[in-house]
C-alpha positions as CSV (number, residue, x, y, z in Angstrom):
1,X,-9.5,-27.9,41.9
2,X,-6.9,-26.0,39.9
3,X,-7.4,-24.6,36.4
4,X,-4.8,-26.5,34.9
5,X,-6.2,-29.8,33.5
6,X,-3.7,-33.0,33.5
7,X,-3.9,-36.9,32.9
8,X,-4.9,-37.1,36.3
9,X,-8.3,-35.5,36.2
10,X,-9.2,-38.1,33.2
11,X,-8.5,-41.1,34.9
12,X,-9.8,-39.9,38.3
13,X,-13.3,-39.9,35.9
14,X,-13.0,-43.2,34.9
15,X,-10.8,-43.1,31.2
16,X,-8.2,-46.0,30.9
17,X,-4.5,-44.8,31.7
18,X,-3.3,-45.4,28.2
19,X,-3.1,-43.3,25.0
20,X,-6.8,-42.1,25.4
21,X,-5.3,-40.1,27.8
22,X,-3.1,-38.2,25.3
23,X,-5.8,-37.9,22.6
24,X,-8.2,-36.2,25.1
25,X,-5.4,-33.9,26.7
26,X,-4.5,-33.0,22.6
27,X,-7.4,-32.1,21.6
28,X,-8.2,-29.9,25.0
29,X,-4.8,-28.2,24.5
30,X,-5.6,-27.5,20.7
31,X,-8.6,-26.9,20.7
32,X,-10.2,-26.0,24.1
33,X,-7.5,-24.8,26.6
34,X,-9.0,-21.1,27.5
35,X,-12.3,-22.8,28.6
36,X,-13.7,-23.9,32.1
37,X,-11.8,-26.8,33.6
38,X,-15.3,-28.3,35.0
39,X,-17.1,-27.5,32.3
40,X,-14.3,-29.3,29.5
41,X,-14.5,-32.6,32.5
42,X,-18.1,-32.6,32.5
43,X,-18.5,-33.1,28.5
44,X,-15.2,-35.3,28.9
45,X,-17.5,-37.7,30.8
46,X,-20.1,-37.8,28.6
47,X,-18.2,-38.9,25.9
48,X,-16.8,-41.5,28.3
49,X,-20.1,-42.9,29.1
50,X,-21.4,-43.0,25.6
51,X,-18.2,-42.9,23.2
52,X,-20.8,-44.2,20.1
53,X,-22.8,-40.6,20.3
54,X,-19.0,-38.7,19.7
55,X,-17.8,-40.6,16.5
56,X,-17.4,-37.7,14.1
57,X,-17.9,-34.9,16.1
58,X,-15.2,-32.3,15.7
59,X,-13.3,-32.1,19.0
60,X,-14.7,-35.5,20.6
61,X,-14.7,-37.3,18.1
62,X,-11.0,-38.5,17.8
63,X,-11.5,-39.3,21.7
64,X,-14.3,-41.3,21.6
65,X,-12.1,-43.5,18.3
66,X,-9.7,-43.8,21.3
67,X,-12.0,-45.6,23.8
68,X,-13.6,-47.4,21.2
69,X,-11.1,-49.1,18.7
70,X,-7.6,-46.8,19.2
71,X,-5.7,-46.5,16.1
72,X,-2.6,-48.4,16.4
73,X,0.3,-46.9,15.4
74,X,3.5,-48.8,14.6
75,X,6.5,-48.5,12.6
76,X,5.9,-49.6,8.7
77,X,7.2,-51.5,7.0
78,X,8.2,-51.1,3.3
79,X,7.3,-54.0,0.4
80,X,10.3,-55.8,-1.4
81,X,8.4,-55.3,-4.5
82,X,6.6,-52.5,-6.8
83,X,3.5,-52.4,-7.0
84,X,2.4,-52.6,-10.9
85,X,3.1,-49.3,-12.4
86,X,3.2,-47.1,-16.1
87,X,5.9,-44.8,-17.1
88,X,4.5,-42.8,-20.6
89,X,7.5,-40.3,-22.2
90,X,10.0,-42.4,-19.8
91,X,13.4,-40.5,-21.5
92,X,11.7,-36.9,-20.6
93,X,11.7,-37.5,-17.0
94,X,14.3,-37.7,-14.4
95,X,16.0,-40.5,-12.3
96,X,15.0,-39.1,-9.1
97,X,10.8,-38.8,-9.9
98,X,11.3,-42.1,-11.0
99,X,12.8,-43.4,-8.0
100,X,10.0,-41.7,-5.8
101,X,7.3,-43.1,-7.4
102,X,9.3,-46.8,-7.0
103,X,9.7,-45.6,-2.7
104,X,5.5,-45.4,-3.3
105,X,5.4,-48.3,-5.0
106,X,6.6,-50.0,-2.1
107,X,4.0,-48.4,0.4
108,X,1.9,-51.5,2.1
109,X,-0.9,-49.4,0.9
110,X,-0.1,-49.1,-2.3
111,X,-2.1,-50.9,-5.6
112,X,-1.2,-49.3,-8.6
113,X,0.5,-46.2,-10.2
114,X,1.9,-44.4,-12.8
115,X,4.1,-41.3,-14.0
116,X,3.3,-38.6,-16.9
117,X,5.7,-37.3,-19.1
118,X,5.5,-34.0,-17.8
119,X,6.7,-35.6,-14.3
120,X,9.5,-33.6,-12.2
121,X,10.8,-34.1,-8.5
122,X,8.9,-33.1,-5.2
123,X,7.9,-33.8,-1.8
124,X,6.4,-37.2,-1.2
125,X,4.5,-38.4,-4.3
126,X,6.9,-36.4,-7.4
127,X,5.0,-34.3,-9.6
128,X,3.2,-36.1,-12.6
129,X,3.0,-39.1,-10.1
130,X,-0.7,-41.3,-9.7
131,X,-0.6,-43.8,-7.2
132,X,-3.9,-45.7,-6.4
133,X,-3.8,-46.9,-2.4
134,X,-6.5,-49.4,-0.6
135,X,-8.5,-47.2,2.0
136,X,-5.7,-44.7,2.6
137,X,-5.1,-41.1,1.9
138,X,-1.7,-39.8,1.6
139,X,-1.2,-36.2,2.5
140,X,1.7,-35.4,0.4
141,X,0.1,-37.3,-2.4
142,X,-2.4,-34.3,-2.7
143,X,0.1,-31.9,-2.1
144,X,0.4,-28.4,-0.6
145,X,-2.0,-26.6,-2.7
146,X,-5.3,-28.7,-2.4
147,X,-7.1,-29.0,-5.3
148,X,-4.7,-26.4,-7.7
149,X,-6.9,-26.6,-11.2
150,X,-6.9,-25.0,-14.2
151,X,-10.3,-22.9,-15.3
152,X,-10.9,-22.0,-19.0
153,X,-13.6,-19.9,-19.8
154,X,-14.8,-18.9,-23.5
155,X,-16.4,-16.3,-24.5
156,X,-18.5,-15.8,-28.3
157,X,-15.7,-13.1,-29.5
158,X,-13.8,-13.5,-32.4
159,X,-10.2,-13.8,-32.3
160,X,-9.6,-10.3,-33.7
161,X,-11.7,-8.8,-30.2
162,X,-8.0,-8.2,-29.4
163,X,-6.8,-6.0,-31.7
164,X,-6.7,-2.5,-30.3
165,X,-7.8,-3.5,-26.6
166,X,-4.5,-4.8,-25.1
167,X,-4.2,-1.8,-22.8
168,X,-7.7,-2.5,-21.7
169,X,-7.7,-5.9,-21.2
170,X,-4.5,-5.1,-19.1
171,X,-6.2,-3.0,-17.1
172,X,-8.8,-5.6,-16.2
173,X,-6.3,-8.1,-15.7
174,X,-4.4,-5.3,-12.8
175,X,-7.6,-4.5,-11.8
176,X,-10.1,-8.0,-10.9
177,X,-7.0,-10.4,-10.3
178,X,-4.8,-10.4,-7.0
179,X,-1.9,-12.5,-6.6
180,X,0.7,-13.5,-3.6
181,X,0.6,-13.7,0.0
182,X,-1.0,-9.9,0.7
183,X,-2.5,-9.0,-2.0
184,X,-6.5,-9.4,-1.9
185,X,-9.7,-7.5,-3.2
186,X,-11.3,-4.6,-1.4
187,X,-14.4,-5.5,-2.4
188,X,-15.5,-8.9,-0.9
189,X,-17.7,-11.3,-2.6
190,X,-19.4,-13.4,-0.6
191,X,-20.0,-17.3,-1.7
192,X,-22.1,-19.9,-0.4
193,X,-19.3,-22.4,0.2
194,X,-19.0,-20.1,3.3
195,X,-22.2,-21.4,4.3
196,X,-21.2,-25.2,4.5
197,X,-21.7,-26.5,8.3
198,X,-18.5,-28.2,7.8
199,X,-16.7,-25.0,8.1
200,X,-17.9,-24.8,12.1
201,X,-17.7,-28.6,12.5
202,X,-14.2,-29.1,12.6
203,X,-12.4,-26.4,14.5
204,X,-9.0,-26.2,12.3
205,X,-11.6,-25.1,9.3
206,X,-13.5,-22.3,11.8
207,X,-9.9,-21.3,12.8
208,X,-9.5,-20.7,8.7
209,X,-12.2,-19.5,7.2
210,X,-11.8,-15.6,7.7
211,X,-8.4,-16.2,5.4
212,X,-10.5,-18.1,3.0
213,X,-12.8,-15.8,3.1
214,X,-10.3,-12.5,2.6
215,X,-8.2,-14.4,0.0
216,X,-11.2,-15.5,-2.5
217,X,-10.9,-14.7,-5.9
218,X,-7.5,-14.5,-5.8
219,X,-4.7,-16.1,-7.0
220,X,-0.9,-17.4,-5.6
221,X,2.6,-17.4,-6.3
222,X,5.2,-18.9,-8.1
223,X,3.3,-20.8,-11.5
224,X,-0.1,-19.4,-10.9
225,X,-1.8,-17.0,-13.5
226,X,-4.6,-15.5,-15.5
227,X,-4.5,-15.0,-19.1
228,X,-6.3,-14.0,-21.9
229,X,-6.0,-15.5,-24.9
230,X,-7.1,-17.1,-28.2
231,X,-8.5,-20.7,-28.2
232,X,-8.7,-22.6,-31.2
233,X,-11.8,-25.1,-30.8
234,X,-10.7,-28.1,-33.9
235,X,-14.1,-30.2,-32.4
236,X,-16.9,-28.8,-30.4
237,X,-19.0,-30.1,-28.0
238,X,-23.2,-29.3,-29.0
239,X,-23.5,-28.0,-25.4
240,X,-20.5,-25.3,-25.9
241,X,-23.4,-23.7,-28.7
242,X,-20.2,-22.5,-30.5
243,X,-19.1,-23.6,-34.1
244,X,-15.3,-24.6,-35.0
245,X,-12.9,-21.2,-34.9
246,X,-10.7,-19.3,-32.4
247,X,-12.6,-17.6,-29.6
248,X,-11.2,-15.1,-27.2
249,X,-11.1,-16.8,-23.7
250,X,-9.5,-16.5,-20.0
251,X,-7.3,-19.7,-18.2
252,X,-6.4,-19.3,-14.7
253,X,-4.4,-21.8,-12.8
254,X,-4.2,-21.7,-9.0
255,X,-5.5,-23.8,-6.2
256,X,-7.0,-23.4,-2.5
257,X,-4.6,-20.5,-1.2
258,X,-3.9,-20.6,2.7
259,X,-6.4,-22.8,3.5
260,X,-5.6,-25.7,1.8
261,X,-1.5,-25.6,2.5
262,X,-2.9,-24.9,6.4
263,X,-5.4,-28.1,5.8
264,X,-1.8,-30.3,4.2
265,X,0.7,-29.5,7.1
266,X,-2.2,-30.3,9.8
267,X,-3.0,-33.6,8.2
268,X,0.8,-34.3,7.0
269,X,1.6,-33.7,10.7
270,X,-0.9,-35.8,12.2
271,X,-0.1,-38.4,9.3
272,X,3.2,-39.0,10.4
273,X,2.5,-39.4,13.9
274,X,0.1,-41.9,13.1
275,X,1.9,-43.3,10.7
276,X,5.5,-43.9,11.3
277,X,8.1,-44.7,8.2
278,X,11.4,-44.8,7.2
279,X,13.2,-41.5,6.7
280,X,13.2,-41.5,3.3
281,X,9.8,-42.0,2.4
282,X,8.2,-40.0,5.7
283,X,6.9,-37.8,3.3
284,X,4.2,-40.2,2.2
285,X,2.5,-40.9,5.2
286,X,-0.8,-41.7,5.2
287,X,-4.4,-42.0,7.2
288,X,-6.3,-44.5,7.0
289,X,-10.1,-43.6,5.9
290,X,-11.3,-45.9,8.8
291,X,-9.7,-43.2,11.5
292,X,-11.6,-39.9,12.6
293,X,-8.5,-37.8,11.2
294,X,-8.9,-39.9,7.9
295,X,-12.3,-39.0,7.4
296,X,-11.6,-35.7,8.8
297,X,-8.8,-34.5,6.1
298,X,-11.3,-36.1,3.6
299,X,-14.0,-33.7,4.1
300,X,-11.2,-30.5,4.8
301,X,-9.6,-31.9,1.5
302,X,-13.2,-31.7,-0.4
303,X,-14.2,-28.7,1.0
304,X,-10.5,-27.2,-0.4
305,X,-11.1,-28.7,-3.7
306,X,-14.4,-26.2,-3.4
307,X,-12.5,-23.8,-2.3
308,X,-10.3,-23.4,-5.0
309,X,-13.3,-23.5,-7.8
310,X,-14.8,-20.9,-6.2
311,X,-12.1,-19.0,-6.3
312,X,-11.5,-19.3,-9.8
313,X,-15.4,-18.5,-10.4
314,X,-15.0,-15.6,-8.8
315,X,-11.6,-14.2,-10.6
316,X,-13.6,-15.3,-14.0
317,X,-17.2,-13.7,-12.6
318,X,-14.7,-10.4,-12.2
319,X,-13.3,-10.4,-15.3
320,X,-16.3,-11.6,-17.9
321,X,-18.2,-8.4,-15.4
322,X,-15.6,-6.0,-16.3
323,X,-15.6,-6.9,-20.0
324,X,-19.0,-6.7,-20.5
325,X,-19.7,-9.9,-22.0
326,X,-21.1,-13.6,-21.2
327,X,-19.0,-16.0,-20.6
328,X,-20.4,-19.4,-23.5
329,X,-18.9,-22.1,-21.3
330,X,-16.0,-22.8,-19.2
331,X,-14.1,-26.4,-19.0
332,X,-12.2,-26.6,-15.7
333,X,-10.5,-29.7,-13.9
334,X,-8.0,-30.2,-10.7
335,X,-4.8,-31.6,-10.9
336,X,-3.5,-31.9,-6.9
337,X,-6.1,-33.9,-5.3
338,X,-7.4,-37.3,-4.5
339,X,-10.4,-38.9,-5.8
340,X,-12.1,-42.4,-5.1
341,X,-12.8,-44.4,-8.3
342,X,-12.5,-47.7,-9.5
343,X,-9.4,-49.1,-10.3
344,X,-9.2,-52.5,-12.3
345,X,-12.5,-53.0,-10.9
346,X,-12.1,-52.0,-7.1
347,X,-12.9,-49.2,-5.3
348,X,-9.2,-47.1,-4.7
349,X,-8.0,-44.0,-3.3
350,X,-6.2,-42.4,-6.5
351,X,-3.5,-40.0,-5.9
352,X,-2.6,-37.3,-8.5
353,X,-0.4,-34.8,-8.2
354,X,0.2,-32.7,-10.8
355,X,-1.8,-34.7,-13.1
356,X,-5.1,-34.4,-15.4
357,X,-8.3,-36.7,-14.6
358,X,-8.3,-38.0,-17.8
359,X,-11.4,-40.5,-17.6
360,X,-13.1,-41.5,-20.9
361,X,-14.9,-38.6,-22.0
362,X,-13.3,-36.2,-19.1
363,X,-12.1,-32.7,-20.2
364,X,-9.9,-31.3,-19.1
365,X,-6.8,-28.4,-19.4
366,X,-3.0,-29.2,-20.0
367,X,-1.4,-25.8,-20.4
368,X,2.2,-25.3,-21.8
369,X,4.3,-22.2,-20.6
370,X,3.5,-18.3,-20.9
371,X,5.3,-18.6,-24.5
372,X,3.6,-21.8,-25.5
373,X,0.1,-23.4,-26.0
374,X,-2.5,-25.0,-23.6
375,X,-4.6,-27.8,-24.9
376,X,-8.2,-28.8,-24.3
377,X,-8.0,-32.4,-24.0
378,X,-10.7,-35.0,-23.3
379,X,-9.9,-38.1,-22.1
380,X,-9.4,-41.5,-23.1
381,X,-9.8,-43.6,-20.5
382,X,-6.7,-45.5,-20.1
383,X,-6.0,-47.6,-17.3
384,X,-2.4,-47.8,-17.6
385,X,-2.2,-44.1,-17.0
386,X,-4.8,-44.6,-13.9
387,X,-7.6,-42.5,-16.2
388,X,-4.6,-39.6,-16.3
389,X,-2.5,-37.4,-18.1
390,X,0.2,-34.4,-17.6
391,X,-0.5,-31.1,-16.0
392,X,1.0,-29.3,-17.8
393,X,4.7,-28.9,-19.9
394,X,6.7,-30.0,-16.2
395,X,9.8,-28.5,-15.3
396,X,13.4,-29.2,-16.9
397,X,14.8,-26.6,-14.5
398,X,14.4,-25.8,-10.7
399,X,13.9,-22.6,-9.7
400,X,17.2,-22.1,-7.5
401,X,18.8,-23.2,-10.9
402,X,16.8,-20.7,-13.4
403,X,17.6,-17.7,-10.7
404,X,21.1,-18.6,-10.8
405,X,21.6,-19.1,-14.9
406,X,18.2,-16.8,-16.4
407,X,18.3,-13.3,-16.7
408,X,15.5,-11.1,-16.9
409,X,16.7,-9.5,-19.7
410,X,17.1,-13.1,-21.3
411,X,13.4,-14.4,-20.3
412,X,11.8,-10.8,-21.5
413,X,13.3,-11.4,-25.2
414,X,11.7,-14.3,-25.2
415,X,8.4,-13.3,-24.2
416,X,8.8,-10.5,-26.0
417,X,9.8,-12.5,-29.5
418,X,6.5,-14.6,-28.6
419,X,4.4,-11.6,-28.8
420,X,3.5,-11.9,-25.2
421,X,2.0,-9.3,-22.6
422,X,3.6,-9.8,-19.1
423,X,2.4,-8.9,-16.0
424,X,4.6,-9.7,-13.2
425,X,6.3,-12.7,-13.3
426,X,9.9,-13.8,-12.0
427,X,13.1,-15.8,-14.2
428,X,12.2,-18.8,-12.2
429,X,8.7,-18.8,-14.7
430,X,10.8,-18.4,-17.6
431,X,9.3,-20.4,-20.5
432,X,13.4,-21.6,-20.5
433,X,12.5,-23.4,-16.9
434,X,9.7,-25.6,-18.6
435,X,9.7,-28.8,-20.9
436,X,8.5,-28.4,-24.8
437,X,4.5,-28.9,-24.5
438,X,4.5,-30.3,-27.8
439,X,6.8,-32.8,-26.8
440,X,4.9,-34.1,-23.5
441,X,2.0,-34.0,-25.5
442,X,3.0,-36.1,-28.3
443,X,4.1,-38.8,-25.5
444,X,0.4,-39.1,-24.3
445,X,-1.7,-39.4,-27.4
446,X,-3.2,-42.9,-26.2
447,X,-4.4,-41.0,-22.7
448,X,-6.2,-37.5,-24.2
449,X,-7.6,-36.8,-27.8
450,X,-6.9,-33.0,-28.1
451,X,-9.9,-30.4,-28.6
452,X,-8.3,-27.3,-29.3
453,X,-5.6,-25.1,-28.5
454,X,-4.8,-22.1,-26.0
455,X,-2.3,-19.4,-27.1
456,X,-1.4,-16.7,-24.1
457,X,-1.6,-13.6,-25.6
458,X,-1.8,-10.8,-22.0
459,X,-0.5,-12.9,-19.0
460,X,-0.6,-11.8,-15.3
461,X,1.4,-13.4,-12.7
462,X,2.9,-12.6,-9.1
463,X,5.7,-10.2,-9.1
């Protein structure tokens, strides 16, 4: 017998000659190739004899869904009509978001959905979109960055701590925060998410979690910060044991890092194999939660969503450790993740990207640009918006367009004339690139009842 393994050697034990054969020779060459050839066909028939025992497992387990009840895969089919949808601040957003959330619409999946006024172009789903689906999770829908939130944390100082202590607090922000591709901290901190069984369970999550485990605590590119600055609490909650004034805090926005983008382009791969569509809308394929990968990229996507709090525990930990001083409370929320709740009274997948849980009662973060406020929202609960609301300002520029028309020179007046600290940053963050916040949020006042406000005051960003 060779060392090579090959269709043959699985049908010689007994599977069908059909697709199981290409699911089991898949998984060996992805996941077991450098091991024993006996050893791999000796397991193989296991899991022939008893499929039931494999549902779930890691490597099997998508084998065993092959010799039970195969997925089928075949080419779908768009609806003629929209699913019932919500546009809120209609004028502010543009054609092409709108016509991507009407491609969704369509999806044979698809229930419900809406578009905040924040909402811009992207891959798949556009940015600000919500789309509720039955049983199925799209990919794209989540987006890239799994689980990017925004983390507020607030601390019982005055307003005036400030005064005096910018180069200081500039120092702690070089100091405890890392951002991009390379950069990470020397000193590891450890986290028991690295403990989860899950992590060894499914081999694409082993394969990651030494970059998880190097990049925690830090932060990406392009939008992503940390920033101190001065909230403004106008209502409190009794468990924030604060009274009405402005408090200095820390906001962070950034999401699950390597991990989760490696976690979206395995899933969005195996989505579209599984999951064939028309060109235009290929971008929103889906799985279907019945499947092994379904239930596999909803576990990878939860432990993500983990992934990325813990992260912005740890940057806040650093920074609150440095300072000296307790952090009072912190209100924190995603906004690139799906979630299953009830939707007009069923149980749905719902979609947001790039948008605010906004649940009656939910809090939750909506910040503007480095030159403009953030606002602590809670929500309203309305089901037009899908229990939602904006993620932030949204875009009025791309960045290929504010790289080509801003000038540094341009964008550092302005941050300068706002009294604002920069750290890194590029033109394509200009506060020029991004809508007015007041604006968006005057166009969602029936989905979030504001809290307080946010001003930036010392911002750190990639270079």
């Amino acid at each position: 017998m060779g060392n090579k393994i090959s269709g043959k050697d699985f049908i010689k034990l007994g599977f069908p000659n059909n697709n199981s054969i290409n699911i089991v020779l898949g998984q060996i060459h992805r996941y077991r190739k450098k091991e024993n050839k006996q050893t791999i066909l000796n397991e193989a028939k296991e899991v022939l004899l008893e499929p039931e025992k494999y549902i779930g497992h890691g490597i099997w387990g998508k084998v065993a869904e092959g010799l039970i009840k195969p997925v089928e895969i075949r080419l779908q089919q768009l609806k003629n009509t929209r699913s019932p949808f919500s546009i809120f601040g209609e004028n502010e957003i543009d054609e092409e978001a709108k016509y991507q959330l009407y491609d969704a619409l369509k999806l044979p999946i698809a229930v419900k959905g809406a578009l905040m006024p924040d909402a811009h172009s992207g891959y798949g789903l556009p940015i600000g979109g919500v789309l509720a689906t039955n049983n199925a999770v799209i990919p794209y829908g989540v987006g890239v960055d799994i689980g990017c939130r925004m983390s507020l944390s607030v601390f019982d100082l005055p307003a005036n701590f400030l005064k005096g202590k910018s180069h200081q607090l500039v120092q702690i922000l070089q100091d405890q925060t890392k951002f991009g591709m390379y950069e990470t901290h020397k000193v590891k901190a450890d986290h028991e998410i690295f403990d989860r069984t899950i992590f060894n369970e499914i081999p694409l999550l082993k394969s990651l979690k030494t970059k998880a485990y190097q990049q925690l605590g830090s932060s990406g590119g392009g939008n992503h910060f940390v920033e101190f600055g001065i909230i403004k609490l106008e209502e409190v909650k009794p468990e924030w044991n604060l009274i009405p004034g402005e408090y200095l805090a820390i906001l962070s926005h950034s999401g699950s890092r390597g991990f989760g983008a490696n976690i979206a382009k395995h899933y969005t791969y195996l989505a579209t194999k599984q999951c064939p569509l028309p060109k235009h809308v290929q971008h929103l394929a889906w799985l279907d939660l019945n499947t092994h990968d379904g239930q596999e990229y909803w576990m990878a996507m939860n432990l993500a969503g983990e992934y990325a709090k813990a992260c912005h525990d740890d940057i806040h930990r650093r920074i609150a450790k440095s300072l000296g001083k307790r952090i009072v409370f912190n209100i924190e929320n995603h906004h690139n993740f799906a979630w299953k709740e009830l939707v007009d009274g069923e149980e749905r997948i719902v979609h947001r990207k790039g948008a605010t849980p906004a649940g009656k009662g939910v809090l939750g973060i909506i910040p503007g640009s480095m030159t403009a406020p953030g606002y602590i929202v809670e929500g309203l609960g309305n089901e037009l918006s899908i229990n939602s609301a904006s993620h932030g300002a949204g875009r009025k520029m791309s960045r290929a367009k504010c790289k080509s028309t801003i000038t540094k020179s341009f964008m550092n007046a302005q941050i300068k004339d706002a009294s604002i600290e920069l750290i890194g940053g590029s033109v394509d963050e200009s506060p020029f690139a991004y809508k007015d916040i007041k604006k968006v949020m005057s166009l969602q006042t029936e989905l979030v009842k504001v809290l307080g406000t946010f001003s930036p005051k010392i911002v750190r960003m990639d270079k």
